[in-house]
C-alpha positions as CSV (number, residue, x, y, z in Angstrom):
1,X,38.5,5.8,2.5
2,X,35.6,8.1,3.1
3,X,36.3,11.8,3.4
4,X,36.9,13.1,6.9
5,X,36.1,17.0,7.0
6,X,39.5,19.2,7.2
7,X,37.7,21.4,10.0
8,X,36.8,18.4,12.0
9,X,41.1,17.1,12.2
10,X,41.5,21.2,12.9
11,X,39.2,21.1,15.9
12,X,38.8,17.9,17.3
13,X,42.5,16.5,17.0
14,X,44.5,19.0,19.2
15,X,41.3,18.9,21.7
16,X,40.7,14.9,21.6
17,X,44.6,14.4,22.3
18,X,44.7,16.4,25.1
19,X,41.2,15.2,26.8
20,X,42.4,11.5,26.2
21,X,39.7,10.6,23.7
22,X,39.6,7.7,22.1
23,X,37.5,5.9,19.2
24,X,35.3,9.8,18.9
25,X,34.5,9.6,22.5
26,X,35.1,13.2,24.2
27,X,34.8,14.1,27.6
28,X,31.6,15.2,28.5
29,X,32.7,17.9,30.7
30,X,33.6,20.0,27.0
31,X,31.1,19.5,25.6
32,X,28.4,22.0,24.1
33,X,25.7,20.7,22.0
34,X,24.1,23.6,20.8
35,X,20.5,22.3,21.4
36,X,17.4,24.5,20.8
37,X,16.4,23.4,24.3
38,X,18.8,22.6,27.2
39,X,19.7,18.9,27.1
40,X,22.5,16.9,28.8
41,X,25.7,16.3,27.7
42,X,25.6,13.1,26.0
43,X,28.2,10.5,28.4
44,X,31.5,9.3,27.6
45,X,31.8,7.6,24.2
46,X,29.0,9.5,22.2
47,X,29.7,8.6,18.7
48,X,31.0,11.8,17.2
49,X,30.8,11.1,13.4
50,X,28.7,12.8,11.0
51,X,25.3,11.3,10.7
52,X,24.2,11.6,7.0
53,X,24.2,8.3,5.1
54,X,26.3,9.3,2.2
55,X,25.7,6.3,0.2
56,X,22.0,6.4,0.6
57,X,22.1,10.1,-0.2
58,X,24.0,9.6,-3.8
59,X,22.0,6.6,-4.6
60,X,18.7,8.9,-4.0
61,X,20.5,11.6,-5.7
62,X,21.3,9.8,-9.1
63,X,17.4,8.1,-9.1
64,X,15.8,11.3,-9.1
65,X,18.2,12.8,-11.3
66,X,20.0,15.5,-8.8
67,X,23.1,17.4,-9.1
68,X,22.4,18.1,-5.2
69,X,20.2,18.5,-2.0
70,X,19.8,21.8,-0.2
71,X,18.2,21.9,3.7
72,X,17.1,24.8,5.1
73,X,14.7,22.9,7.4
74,X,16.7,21.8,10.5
75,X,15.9,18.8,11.0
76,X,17.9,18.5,7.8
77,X,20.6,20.4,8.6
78,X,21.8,18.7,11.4
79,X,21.6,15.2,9.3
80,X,23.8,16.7,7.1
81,X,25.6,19.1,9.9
82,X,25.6,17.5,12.7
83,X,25.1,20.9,14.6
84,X,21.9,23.3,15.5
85,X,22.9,26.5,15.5
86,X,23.2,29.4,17.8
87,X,20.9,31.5,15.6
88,X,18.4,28.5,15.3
89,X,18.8,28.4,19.2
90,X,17.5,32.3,18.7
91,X,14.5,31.3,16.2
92,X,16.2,33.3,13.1
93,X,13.8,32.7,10.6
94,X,16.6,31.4,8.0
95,X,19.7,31.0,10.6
96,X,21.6,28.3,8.2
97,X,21.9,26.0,5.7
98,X,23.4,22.5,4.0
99,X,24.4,21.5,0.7
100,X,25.3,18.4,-0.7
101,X,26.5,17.7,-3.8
102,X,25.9,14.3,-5.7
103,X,30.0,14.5,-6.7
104,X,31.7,12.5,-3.6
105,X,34.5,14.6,-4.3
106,X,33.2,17.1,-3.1
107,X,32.6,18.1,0.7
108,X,29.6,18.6,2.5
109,X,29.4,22.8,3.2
110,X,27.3,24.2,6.0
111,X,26.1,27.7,6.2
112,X,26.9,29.6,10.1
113,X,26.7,32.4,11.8
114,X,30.4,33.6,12.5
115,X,29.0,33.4,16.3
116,X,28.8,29.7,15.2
117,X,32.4,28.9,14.6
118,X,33.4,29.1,18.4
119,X,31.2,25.9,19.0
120,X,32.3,24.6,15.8
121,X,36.0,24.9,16.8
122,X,35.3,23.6,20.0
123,X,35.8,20.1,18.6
124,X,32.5,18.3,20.1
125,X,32.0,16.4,17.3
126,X,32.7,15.7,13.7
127,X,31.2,18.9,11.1
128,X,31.1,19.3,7.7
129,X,33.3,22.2,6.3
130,X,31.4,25.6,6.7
131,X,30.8,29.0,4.8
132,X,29.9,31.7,7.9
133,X,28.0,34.7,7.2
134,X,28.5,38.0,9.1
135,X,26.7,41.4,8.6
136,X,26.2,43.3,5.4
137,X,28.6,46.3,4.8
138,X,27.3,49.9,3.5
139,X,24.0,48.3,3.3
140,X,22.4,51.5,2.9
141,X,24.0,52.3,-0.8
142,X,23.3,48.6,-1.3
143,X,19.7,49.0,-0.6
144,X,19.8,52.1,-3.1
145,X,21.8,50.4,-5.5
146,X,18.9,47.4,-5.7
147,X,21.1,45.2,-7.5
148,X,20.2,42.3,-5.5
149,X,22.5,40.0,-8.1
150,X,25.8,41.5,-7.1
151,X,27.4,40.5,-4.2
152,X,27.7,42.8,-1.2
153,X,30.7,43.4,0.8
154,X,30.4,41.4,4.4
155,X,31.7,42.2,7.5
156,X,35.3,40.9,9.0
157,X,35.8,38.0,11.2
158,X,37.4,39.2,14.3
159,X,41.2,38.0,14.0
160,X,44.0,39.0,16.9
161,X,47.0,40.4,16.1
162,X,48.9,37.9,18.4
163,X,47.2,34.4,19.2
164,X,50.2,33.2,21.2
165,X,48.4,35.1,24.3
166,X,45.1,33.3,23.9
167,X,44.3,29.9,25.5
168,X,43.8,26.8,23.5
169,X,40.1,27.0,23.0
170,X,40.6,30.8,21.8
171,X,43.8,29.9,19.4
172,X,41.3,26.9,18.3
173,X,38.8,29.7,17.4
174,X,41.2,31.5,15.9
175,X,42.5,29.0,13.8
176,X,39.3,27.9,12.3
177,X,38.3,32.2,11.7
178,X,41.3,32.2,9.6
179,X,40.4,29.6,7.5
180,X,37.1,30.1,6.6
181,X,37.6,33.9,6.5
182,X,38.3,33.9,2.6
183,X,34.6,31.9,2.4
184,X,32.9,34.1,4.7
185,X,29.8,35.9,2.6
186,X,27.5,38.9,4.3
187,X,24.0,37.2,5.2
188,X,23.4,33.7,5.1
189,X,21.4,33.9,1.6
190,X,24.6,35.0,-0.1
191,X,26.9,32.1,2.1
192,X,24.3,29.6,0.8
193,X,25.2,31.3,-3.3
194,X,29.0,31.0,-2.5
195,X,28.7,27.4,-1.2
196,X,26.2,26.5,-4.8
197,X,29.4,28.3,-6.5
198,X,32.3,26.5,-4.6
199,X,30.6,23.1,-5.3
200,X,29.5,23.4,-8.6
201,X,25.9,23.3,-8.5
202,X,24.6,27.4,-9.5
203,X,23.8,25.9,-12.5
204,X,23.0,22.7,-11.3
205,X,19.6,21.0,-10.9
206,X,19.0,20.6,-6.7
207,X,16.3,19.6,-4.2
208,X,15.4,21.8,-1.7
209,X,13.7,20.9,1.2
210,X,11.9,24.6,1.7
211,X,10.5,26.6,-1.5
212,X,11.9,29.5,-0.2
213,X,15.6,28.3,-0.9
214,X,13.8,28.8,-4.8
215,X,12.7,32.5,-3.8
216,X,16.0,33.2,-2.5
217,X,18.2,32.1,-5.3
218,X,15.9,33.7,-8.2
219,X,16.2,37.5,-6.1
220,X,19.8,36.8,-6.4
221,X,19.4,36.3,-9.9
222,X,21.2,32.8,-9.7
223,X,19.9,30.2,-11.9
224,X,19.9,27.2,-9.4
225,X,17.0,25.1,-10.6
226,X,15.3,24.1,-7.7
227,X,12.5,21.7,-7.2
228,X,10.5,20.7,-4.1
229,X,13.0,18.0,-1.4
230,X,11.2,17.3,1.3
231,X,10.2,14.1,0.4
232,X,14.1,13.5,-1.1
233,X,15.5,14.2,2.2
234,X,12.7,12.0,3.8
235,X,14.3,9.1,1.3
236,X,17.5,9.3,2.2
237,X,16.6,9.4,6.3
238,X,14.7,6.4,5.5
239,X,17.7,4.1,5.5
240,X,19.5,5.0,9.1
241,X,24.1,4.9,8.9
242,X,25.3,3.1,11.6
243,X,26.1,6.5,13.4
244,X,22.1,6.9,13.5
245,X,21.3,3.0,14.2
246,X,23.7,3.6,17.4
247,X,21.3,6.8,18.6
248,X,18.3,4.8,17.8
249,X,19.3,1.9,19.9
250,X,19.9,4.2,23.0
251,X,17.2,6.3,22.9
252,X,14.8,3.1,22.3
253,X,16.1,2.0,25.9
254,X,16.4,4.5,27.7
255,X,12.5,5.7,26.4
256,X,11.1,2.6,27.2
257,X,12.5,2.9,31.0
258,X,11.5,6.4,30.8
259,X,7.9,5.1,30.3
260,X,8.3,2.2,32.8
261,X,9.4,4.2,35.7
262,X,6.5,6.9,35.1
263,X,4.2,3.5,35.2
264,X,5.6,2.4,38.5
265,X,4.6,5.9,40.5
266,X,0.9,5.7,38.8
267,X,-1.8,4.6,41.4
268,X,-5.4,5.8,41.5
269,X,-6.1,9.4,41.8
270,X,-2.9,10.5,39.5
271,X,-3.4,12.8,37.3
272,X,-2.5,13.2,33.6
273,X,-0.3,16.4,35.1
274,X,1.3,14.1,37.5
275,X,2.2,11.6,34.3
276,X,3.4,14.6,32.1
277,X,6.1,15.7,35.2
278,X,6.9,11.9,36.5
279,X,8.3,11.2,32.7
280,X,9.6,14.4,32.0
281,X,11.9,13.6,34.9
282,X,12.7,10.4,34.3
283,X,13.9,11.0,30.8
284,X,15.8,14.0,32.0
285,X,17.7,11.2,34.7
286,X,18.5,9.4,31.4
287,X,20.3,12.0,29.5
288,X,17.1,12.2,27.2
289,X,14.6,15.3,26.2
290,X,11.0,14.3,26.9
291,X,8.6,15.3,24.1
292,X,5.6,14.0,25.0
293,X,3.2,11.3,26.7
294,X,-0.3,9.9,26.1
295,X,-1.9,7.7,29.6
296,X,-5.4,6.6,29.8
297,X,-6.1,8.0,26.0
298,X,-4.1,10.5,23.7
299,X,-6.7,12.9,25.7
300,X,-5.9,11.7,29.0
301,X,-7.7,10.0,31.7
302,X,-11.2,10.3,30.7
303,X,-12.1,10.2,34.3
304,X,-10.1,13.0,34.7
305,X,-7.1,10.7,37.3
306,X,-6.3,7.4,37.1
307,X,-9.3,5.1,38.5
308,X,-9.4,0.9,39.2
309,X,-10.7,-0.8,36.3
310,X,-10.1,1.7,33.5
311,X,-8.5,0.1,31.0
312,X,-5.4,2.6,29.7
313,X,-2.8,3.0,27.4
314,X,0.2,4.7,27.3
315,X,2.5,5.5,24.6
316,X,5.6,7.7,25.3
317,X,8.7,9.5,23.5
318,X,11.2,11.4,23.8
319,X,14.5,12.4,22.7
320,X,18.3,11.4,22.6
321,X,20.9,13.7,20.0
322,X,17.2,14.3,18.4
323,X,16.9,10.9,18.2
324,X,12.8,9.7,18.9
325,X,12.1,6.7,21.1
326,X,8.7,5.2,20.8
327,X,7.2,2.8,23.4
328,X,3.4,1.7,23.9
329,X,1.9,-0.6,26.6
330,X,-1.5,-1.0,28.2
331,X,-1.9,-0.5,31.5
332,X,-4.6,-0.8,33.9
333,X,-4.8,-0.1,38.0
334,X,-6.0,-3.3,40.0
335,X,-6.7,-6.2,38.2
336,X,-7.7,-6.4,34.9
337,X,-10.5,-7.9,33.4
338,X,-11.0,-11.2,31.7
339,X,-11.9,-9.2,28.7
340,X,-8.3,-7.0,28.8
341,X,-6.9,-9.5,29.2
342,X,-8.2,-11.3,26.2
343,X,-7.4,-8.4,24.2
344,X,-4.0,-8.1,25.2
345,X,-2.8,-11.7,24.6
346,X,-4.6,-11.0,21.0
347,X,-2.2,-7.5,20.8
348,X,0.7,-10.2,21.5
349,X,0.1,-12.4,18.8
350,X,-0.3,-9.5,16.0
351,X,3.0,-8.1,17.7
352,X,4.4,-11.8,16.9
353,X,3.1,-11.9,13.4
354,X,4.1,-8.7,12.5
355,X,7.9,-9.0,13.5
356,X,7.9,-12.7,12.3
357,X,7.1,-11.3,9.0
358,X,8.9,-8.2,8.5
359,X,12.1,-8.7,6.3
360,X,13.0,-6.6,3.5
361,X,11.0,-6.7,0.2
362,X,7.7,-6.6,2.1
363,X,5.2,-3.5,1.7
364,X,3.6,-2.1,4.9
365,X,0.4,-3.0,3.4
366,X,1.0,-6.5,3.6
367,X,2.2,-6.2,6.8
368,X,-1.3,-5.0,7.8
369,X,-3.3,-7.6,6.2
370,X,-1.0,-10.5,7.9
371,X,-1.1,-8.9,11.0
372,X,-4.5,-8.1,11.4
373,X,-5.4,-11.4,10.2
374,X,-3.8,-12.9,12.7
375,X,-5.3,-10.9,15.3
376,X,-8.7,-11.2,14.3
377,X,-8.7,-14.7,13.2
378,X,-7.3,-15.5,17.4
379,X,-9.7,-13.3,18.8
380,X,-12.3,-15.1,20.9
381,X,-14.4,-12.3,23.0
382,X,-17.6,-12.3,22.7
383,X,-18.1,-8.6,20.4
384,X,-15.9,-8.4,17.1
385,X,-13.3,-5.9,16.9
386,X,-11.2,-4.3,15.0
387,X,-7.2,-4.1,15.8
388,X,-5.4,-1.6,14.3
389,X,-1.7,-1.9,12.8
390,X,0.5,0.7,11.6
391,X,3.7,0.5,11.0
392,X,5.8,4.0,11.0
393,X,9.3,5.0,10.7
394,X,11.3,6.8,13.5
395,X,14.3,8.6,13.7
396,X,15.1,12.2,13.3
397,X,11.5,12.9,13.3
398,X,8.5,10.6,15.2
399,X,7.3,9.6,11.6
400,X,10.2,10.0,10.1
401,X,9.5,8.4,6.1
402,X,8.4,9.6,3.2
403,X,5.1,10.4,1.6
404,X,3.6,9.7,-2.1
405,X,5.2,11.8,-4.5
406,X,2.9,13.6,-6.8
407,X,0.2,15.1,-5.3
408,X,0.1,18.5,-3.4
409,X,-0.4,17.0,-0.1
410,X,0.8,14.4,2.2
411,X,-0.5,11.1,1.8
412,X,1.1,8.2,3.2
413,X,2.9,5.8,0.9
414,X,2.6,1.7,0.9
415,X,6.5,1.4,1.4
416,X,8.7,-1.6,1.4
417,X,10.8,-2.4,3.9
418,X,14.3,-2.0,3.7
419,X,17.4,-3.1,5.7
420,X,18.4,0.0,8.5
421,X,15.1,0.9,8.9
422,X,13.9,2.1,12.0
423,X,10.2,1.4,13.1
424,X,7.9,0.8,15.4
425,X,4.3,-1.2,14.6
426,X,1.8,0.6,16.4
427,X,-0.8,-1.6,17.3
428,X,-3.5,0.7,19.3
429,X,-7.5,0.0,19.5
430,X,-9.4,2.9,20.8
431,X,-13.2,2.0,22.3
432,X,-15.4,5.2,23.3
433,X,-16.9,3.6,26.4
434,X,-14.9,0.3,27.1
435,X,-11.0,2.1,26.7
436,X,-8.0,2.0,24.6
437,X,-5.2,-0.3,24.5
438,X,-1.7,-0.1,22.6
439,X,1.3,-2.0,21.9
440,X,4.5,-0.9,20.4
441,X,8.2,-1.3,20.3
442,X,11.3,0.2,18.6
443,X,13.2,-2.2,16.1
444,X,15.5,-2.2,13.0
445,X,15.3,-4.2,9.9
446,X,18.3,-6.1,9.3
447,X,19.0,-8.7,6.0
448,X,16.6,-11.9,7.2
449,X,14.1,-10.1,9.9
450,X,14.0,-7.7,12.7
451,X,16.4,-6.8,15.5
452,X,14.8,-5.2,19.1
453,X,16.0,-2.0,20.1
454,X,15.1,-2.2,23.5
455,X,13.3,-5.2,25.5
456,X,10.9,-7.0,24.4
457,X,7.9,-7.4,26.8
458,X,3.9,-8.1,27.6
459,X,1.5,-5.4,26.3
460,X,-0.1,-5.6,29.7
461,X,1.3,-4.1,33.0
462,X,-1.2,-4.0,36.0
463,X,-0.5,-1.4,38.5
């Protein structure tokens, strides 16, 4: 049986029973998300459970010879969290941290502020078990002292004397204070030292996903080996756990009728403002976060609105539990032309090829070359062009897979695909002077092919 965190039967189990939860749904009344932007409150039956793909994580672990990970990045912390928090919210330069060991023994531990654990104990949703941090005590004769390897004394949690006159969400905070008080450390560098210690790994060999996790730990005179993780934690998200597969699937719906209700107000004369506001509320109708959207080109309508006869794309995302849809059409405002038209059947049959071929074992650069084969070998317009195919991960982040290890920048690797990957093909063509057309859709890879994550439809929509 997989571990369940002690904290999350502590805060969720009193809460759920009383709220008439069932199966990790909670009411969405309770709820608080802790987003770095205001979001809605996810509905009734939001899957609750931790996201991180444990297996995934110790297989990466033990293949690149880790005793553990370490994220300081936040997109990283809340795959291992599950939570952003309130100091993140604030834009603290180092508000928190998570550590996993390769042991499965051992819990995940999350670094907070102590202004953290009243959301924490609020129950919303399943959390690792957490180390808080307060304020530094006498930090004046520490400064003096400048013995940056000992320890120095934190501030107290605040505890009341009797609990019994609190309500339930106070005695919950209360409860939880108590608990972790013993852990609680003085700034979040020294939590992050006491959570190395409690799980074994100050000696230990760890990735980091920020250098300065190294910096830290060598002014504290610990002897953490730490090497660049990044591209580790990039790994591990590669492979989505059923929790994230759920996300993906929601978000890939509700973007894509994000994207088609924006299409259905466009009309000649809209501008590239009036396409930026349309979607932004039609994701927020949806429960979603809008991050952004391209229409006409990813610089806009080059005539400056929407015109007839343009030939557009559009290619929108944005965000569920920070969770990226992905959706790209081409559009155009009247009727299109015999030669859009053309071009968009041809989009349809590398959107064919490439999903009739994808199955795990392939690499993406084979995916490319059959593909854009089968593009160019059905195109029949009178100028030869080239269609181009790029297949991309997507999850916590919009290209969301890892890079080629080795070299001191980002290059993109030729992966394989794998089962529970998340993707999209991008399949765009950008003409200075003729226009720029696009096709793309959400989907996972399962043991024998490909499964949609939202519908499945024409690249062409006239307007």
């Amino acid at each position: 049986m997989e571990r369940r965190s002690l904290l999350h039967s502590l805060a969720l189990g009193p809460l759920a029973a009383g709220m008439g939860a069932l199966d990790g749904a909670i009411s969405p009344a309770e709820a608080n998300w802790g987003m770095i932007t205001p979001g809605a409150v996810p509905p009734q039956g939001f899957d609750v459970r931790m996201l991180v793909n444990k297996p995934r994580a110790y297989e990466i672990m033990a293949r690149e010879g880790l005793d553990g990970i370490v994220a300081l990045n936040p997109v990283n912390v809340f795959y291992l969290g599950n939570y952003i928090g309130y100091e993140l919210q604030k834009l603290r330069a180092i508000p928190s941290f998570a550590v996993m060991s390769r042991d499965p023994n051992k819990p995940i531990l999350m670094v907070v502020a102590s202004s953290d654990l009243e959301f924490i104990a609020a129950g919303d949703r399943e959390y690792p078990e957490v180390v808080p941090y307060t304020s530094v005590m006498n930090v004046d004769d520490y400064a003096k002292d400048g013995n940056w390897g000992k320890e120095p004394a934190a501030g107290n949690l605040q505890i009341v004397e009797h609990p019994e006159k609190l309500t339930l969400r106070e005695q919950k905070w209360q409860e939880l204070a108590k608990k972790v008080a013993p852990r609680r450390a003085a700034t979040p560098e020294w939590a992050l030292v006491r959570a190395l210690d409690e799980l074994g790994l100050t000696k230990g060999k760890v990735a980091v996903d920020d250098m300065r996790i190294a910096d830290i730990l060598k002014t504290l005179e610990r002897p953490t080996a730490c090497v660049p993780g990044d591209n580790t934690f990039r790994k591990i998200r590669l492979i989505k756990s059923d929790v994230e597969i759920g996300h993906m699937r929601h978000i890939a719906r509700v973007n894509q009728d994000a994207v088609l209700a924006m299409l259905k107000t466009v009309k000649k004369g809209t501008t590239k403002a009036e396409v930026d506001a349309t979607f932004a509320l039609e994701a927020a109708k949806r429960g979603a976060k809008p991050m952004w959207i391209a229409a006409g080109t990813t610089g806009g309508f080059v005539d400056g609105a929407a015109q007839e006869g343009r030939v557009y794309m559009v290619d929108g995302v944005c965000q569920y539990n920070y969770y990226h849809g992905d959706f790209g059409r081409t559009f155009c405002v009247g009727e299109p032309s015999k030669e859009l038209v053309e071009r968009a059947r041809i989009l349809k049959v590398g959107r064919d090829a490439a999903f009739g071929a994808i199955k795990p074992g392939l690499k993406y650069s084979d995916l490319r070359k059959i593909a854009g084969d089968a593009m160019n070998k059905s195109y029949r317009g009178g100028t030869k062009m080239s269609f181009g195919v790029g297949p991309h991960s997507v999850g916590l982040q919009h290209t969301d897979q890892p890079y080629r290890d080795g070299l001191p920048f980002m290059v993109g690797a030729d992966l394989t695909f794998e089962e529970g990957m998340t993707l999209t093909v991008d399949l765009p063509t950008v003409e200075i002077g003729w226009g720029t057309i696009h096709f793309e859709d959400l989907i996972r890879v399962t043991k024998t092919g490909v499964e949609p994550l939202a519908t499945l439809s024409d690249p062409l929509i006239v307007l």
